[in-house]
VMD Tcl script that draws the C-alpha trace (Angstrom):
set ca {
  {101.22 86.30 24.40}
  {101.82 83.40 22.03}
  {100.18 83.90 18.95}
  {99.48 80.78 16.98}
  {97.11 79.79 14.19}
  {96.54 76.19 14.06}
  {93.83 74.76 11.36}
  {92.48 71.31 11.59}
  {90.35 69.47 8.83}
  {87.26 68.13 9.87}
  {83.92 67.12 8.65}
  {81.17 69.40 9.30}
  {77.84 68.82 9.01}
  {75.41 71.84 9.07}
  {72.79 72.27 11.23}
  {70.49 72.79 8.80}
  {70.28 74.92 4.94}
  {69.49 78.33 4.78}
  {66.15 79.76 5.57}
  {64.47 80.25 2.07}
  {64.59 84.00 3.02}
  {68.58 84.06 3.42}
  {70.02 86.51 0.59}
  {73.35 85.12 -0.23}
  {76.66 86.24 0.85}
  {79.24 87.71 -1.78}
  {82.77 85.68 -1.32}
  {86.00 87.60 -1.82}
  {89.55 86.54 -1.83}
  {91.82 88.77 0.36}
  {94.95 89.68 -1.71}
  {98.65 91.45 -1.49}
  {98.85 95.01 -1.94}
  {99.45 96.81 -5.34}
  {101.43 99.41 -3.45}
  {103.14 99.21 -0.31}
  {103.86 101.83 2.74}
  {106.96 101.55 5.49}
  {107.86 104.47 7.82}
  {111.70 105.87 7.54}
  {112.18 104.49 10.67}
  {110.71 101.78 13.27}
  {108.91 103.23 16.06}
  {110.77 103.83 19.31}
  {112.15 101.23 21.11}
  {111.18 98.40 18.56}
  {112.84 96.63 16.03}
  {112.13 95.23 12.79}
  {110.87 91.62 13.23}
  {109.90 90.78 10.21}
  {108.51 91.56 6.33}
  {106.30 88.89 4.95}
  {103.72 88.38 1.78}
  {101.73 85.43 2.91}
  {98.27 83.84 2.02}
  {96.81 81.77 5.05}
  {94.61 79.41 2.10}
  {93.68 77.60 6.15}
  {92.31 80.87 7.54}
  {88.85 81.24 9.23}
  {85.96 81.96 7.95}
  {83.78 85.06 8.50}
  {80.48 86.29 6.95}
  {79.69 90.82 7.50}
  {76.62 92.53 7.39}
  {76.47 96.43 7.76}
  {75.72 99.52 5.80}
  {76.77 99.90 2.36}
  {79.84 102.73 2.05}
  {80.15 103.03 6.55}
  {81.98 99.91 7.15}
  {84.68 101.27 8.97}
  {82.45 103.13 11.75}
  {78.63 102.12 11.38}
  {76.90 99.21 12.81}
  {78.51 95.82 11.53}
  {77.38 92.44 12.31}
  {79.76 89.55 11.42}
  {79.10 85.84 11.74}
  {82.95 83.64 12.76}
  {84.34 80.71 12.48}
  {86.98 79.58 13.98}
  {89.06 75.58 13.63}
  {91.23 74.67 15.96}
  {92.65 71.81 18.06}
  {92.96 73.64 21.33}
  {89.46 73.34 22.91}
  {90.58 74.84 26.79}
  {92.37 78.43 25.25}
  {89.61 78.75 22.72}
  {86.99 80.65 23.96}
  {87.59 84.60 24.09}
  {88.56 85.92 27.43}
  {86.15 87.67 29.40}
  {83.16 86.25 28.55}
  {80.18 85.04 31.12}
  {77.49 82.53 30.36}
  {74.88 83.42 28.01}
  {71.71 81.37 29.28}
  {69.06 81.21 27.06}
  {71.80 81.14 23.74}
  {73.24 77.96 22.45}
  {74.89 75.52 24.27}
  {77.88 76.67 26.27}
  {77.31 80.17 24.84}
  {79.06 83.11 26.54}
  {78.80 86.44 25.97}
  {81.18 89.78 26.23}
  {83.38 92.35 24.75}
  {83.86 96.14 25.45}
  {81.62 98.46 23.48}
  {81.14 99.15 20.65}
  {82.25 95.45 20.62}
  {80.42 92.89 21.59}
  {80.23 89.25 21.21}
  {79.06 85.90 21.52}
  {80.94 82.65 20.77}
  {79.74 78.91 21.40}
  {81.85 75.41 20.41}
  {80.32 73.19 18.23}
  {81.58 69.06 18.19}
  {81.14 68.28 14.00}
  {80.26 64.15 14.11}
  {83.41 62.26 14.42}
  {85.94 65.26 15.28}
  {88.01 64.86 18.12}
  {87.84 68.67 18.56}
  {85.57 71.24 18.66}
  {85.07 74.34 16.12}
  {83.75 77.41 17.43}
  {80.94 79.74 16.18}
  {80.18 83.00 16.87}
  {78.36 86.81 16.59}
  {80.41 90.07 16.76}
  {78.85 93.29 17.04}
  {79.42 96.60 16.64}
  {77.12 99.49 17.85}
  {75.03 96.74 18.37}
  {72.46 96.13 21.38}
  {73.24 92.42 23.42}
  {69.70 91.72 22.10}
  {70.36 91.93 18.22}
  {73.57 90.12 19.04}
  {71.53 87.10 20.60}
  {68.64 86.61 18.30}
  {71.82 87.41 15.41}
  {73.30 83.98 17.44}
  {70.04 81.99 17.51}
  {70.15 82.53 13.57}
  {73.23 81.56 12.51}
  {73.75 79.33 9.75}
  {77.09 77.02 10.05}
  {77.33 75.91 6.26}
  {80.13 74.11 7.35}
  {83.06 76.36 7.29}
  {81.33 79.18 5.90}
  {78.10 80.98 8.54}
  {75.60 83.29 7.42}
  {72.79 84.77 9.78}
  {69.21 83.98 8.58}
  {67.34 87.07 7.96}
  {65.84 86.76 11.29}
  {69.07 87.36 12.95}
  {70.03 90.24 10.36}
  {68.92 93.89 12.34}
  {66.37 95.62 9.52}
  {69.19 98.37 8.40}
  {71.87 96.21 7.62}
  {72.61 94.40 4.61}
  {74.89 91.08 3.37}
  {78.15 92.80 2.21}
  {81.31 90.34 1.99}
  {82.51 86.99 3.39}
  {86.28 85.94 3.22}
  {88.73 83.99 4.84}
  {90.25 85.82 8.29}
  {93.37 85.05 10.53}
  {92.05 84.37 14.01}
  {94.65 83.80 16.61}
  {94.69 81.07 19.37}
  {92.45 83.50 21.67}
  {90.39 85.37 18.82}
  {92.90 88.32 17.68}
  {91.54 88.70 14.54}
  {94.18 89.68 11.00}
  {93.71 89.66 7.42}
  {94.03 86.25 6.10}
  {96.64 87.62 3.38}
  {98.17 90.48 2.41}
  {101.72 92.52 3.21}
  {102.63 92.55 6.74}
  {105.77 94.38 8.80}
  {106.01 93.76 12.41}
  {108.34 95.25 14.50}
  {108.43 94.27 18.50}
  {110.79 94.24 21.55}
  {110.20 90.79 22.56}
  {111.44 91.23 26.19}
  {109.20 93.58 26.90}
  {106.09 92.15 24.61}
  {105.46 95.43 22.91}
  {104.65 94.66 19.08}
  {103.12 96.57 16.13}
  {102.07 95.12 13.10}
  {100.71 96.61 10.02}
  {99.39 94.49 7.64}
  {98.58 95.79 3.78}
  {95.83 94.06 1.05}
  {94.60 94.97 -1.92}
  {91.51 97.59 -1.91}
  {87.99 96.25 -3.28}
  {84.91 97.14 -1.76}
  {84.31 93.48 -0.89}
  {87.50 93.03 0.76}
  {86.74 96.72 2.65}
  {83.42 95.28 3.63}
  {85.92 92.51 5.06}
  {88.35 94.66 6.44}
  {85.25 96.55 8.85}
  {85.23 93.35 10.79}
  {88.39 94.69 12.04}
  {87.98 98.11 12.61}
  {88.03 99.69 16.14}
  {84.73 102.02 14.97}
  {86.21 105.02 16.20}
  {86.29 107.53 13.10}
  {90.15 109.33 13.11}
  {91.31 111.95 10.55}
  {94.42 109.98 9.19}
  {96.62 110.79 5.82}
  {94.08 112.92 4.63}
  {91.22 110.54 5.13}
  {89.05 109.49 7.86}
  {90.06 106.03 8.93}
  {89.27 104.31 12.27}
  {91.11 103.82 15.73}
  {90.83 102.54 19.10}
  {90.66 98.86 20.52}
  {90.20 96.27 18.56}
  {87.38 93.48 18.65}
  {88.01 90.95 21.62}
  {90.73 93.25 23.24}
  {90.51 91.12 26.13}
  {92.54 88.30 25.14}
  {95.77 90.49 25.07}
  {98.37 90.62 27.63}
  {98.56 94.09 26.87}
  {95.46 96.81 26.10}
  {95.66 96.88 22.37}
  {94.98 99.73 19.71}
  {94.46 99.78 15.92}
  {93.90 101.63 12.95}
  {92.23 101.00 9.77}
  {92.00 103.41 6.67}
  {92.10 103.40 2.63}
  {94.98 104.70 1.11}
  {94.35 104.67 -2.73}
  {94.55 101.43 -3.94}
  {95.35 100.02 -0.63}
  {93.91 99.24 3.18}
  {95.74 99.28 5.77}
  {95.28 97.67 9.22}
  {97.73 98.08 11.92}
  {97.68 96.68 15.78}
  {99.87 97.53 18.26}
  {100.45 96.35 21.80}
  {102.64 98.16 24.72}
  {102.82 100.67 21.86}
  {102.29 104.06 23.05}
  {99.09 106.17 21.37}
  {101.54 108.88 20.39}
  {104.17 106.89 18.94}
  {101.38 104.78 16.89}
  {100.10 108.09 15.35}
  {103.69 109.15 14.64}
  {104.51 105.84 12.57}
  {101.13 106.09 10.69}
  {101.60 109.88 10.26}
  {105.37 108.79 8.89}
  {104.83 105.97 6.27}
  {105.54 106.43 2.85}
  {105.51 104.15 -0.20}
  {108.02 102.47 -1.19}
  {109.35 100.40 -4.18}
  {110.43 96.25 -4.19}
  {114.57 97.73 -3.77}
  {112.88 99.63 -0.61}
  {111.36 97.09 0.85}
  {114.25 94.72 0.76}
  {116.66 97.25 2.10}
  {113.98 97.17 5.13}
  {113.84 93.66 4.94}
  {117.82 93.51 5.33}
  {117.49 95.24 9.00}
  {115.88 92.86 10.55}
  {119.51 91.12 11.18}
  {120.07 94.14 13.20}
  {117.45 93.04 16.33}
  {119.65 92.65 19.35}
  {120.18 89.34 20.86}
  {119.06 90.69 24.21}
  {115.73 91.76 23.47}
  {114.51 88.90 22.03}
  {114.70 86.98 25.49}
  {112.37 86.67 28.58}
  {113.35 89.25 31.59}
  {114.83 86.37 33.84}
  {116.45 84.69 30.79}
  {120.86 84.74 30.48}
  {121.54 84.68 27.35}
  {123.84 81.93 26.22}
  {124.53 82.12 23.22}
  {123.32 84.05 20.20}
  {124.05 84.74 16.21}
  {122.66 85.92 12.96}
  {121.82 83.87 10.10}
  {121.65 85.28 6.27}
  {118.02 87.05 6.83}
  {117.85 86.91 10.73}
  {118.84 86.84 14.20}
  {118.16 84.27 16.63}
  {119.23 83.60 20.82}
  {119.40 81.29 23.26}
  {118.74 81.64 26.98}
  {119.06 79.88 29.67}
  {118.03 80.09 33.66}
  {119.78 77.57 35.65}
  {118.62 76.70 39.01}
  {119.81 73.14 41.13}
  {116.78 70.83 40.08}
  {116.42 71.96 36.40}
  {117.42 74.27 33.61}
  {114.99 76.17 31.41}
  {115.78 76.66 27.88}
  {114.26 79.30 25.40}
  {115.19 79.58 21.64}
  {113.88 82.61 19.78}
  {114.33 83.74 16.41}
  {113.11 86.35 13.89}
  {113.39 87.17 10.02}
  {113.14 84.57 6.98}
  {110.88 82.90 5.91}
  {109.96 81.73 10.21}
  {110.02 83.16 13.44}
  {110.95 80.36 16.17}
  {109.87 80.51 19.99}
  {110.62 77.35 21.28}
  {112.13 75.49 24.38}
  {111.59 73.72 27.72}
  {113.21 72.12 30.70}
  {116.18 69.92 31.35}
  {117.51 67.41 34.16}
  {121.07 69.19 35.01}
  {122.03 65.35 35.18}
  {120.66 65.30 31.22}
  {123.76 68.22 30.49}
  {127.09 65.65 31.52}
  {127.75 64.47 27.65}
  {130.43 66.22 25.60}
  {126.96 66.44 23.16}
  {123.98 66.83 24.59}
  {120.59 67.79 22.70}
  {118.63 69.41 24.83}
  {115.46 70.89 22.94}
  {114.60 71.59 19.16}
  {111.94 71.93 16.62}
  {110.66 70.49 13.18}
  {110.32 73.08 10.81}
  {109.49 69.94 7.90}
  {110.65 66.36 7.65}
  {114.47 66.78 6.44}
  {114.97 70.25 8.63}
  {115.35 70.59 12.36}
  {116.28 72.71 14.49}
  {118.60 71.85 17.53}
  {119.08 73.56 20.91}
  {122.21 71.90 22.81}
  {125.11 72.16 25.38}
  {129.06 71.00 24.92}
  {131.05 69.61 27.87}
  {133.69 72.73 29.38}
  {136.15 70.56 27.98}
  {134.67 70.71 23.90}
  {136.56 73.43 22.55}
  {134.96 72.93 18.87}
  {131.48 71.46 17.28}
  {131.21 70.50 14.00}
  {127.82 69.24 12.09}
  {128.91 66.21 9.03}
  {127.24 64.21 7.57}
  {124.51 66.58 5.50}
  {123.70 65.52 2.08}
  {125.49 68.18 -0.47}
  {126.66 70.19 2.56}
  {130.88 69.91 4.14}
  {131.55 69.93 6.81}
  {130.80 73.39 9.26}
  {131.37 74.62 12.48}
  {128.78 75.41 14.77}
  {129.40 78.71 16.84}
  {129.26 78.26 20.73}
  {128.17 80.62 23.35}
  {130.67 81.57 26.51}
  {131.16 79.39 29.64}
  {128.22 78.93 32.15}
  {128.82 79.33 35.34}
  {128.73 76.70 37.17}
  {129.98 73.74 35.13}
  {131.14 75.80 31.75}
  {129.00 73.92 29.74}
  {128.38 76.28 26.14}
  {125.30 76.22 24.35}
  {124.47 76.38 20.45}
  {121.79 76.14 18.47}
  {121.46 75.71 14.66}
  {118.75 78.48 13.58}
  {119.28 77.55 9.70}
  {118.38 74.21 10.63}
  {120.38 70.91 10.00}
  {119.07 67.22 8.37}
  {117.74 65.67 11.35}
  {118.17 61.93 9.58}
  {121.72 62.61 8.54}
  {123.80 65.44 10.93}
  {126.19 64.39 12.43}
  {127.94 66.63 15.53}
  {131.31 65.57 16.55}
  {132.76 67.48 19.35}
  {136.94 68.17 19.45}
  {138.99 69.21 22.48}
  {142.24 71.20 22.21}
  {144.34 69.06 20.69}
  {141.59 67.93 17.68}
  {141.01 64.84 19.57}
  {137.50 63.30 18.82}
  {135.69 63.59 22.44}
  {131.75 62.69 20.92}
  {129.72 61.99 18.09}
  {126.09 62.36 18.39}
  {122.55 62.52 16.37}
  {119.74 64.42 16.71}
  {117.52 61.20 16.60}
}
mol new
graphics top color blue
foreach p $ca { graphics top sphere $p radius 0.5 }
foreach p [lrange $ca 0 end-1] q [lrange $ca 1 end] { graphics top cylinder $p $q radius 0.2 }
display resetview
């Protein structure tokens, strides 16, 4: 699955205020753990991807409504929204038409989730946002008239009272991560993910600070499903709009002192997610970073596509990264992926063989911001050394090149750390240090 977040600013204009009756909302910011927890060791098969402290300031918004100390298991109702520039992906798999609801309204889940979502054009956008309902423990019924009330406020929906079911109450609203097909994470907080790309199984566990507002948050998460966990009763099971992963997803939520956790795993088995949460222990900043360090360790090989050869591959100060390629006669596909720092890369795409006859050729590549690029690229069989000049404040370096392909021998590099894409120069040497090529990015 590719998992993207992508925000766009628009101007929204409300449908209309809140009903007099509406009781407000209380706001909370979502914030990095005071504590944090790692297991001794990954779970099987997996590898550490990556350890992050992030703050999404673009994520989505999301209003909840429950009962007052059972957010974790009791009947929730949260209003969404969710920005985005991708109108045709948006929409949560599974869904049907919801006549009667508002306009292009459609309607599903898996109980005790259920939902509703419908795209709304703001005047003068060029894309739609999307609005929506999710329930849980909730009848389709409270979920539509709960849809029929909704309140945009721009960025930030409430449910009239209407809409609100008479034994639930406004708890917390807060910014949420929602993924390009609805997976829904905290919108900050401490996250390790380890994964096997090849295969696509992945488990993440993201950590935030405990408040009861931001728990109140947090139930918008939870699978409902009470679980006796570390000497607490958290919650497990699929998550809200588990159709939109490639793979049938579980998750856990539970307090742990002064922090919450939330963890998701896909291609994960049950057994091996209870072990890891059953494992974790907290550790200190030295501990972390030791963790941190391993994520050089992920094999080349399982960070590439079944189908993929891999052609070349390498580690960078806080990372590892490959290349593969899968030749046939009318094309070549090319796939760069990376994990650690501060950036994971999946990038890529197709190339004319007749495109690969330079000494230098540039095949594919990424902006990461304006003065840092990174390149994907082949050398001639007869290039037997790249070098990148030309960098402001940098000499001179060599630029490590997979083995021969067969056929051809072309050898292919890529530049994870990223070069100047104004100002790099590669110049490509044969055997004797003769100058066969020079050649820009741009």
């Amino acid at each position: 699955m590719v998992r993207a977040v992508v925000a766009v600013t628009v101007l929204l204009l409300a449908v209309g205020p809140a009903a007099p009756g509406d009781l407000p909302v209380p706001h909370t910011e979502v914030r990095a753990p005071l504590s944090v927890l790692a297991p001794a060791a990954p779970p099987p098969g997996l590898h550490l991807e990556s350890v992050s402290t992030f703050s999404f300031g673009g994520g989505d918004d999301v209003a909840v409504y429950g009962r007052p100390g059972d957010v974790l298991h009791g009947r929730l109702l949260t209003a969404l929204y969710h920005a985005s520039a991708d109108w045709a992906g948006m929409q949560p798999l599974g869904g049907r038409p919801l006549p009667g609801g508002p306009a292009d309204a459609e309607i599903g889940g898996t109980a005790p989730h259920r939902w509703i979502t419908w795209p709304v054009r703001p005047f003068g956008a060029m894309e739609p946002v999307f609005y929506g309902v999710l329930g849980r423990g909730l009848s389709d019924d409270e979920l539509i008239r709960a849809a029929k009330a909704l309140v945009q406020n721009g960025s930030r929906p409430t449910i009239g009272t209407e809409g609100v079911p008479s034994d639930l109450r406004p708890l917390a609203s807060g910014g949420m991560s929602l993924g390009q097909l609805w997976e829904m994470s905290p919108a900050a907080g401490t996250t390790l993910t380890w994964s096997d790309r090849r295969s696509g199984a992945r488990l993440e566990l993201t950590l935030v600070r405990h408040t009861q507002l931001t728990e109140a948050l947090m139930g918008a998460l939870s699978p409902g499903r009470p679980r006796s966990m570390r000497g607490v009763t958290g919650a497990a099971g699929p998550p809200p709009f588990a159709e939109s992963y490639d793979r049938t997803p579980t998750a856990r939520v539970w307090r742990e002192k002064d922090t919450l956790a939330v963890l998701r795993a896909e291609g994960v088995p049950e057994e091996d997610v209870d072990a890891l949460v059953k494992g974790l222990r907290e550790v200190d900043a030295r501990d972390l970073d030791r963790i941190r360090a391993t994520v050089t360790a992920y094999p080349a090989r399982k960070l590439l596509d079944a189908g993929l050869r891999m052609a070349a591959s390498g580690r960078t100060a806080t990372g590892a990264w490959a290349v593969g390629v899968k030749e046939r006669d009318d094309r070549v596909q090319v796939s760069l992926r990376s994990v650690g720092g501060d950036f994971s890369l999946d990038t890529g795409g197709d190339v004319h063989p007749d495109d690969l006859r330079g000494a230098i050729e540039i095949v594919s590549g990424i902006g990461i911001t304006l003065d840092r690029h990174v390149p994907i690229g082949a050398v001639r069989s007869d290039v037997a050394r790249l070098e990148i000049e030309g960098q402001p404040g940098r000499r001179p370096s060599t630029v490590a090149l997979g083995p021969p392909s067969v056929p051809g021998g072309r050898r292919w590099f890529a530049v994870a750390e990223g070069v100047d894409p104004f100002a790099a120069v590669f110049v490509a040497y044969d055997a004797k240090g003769n100058v066969l090529a020079r050649r820009t990015i741009f």
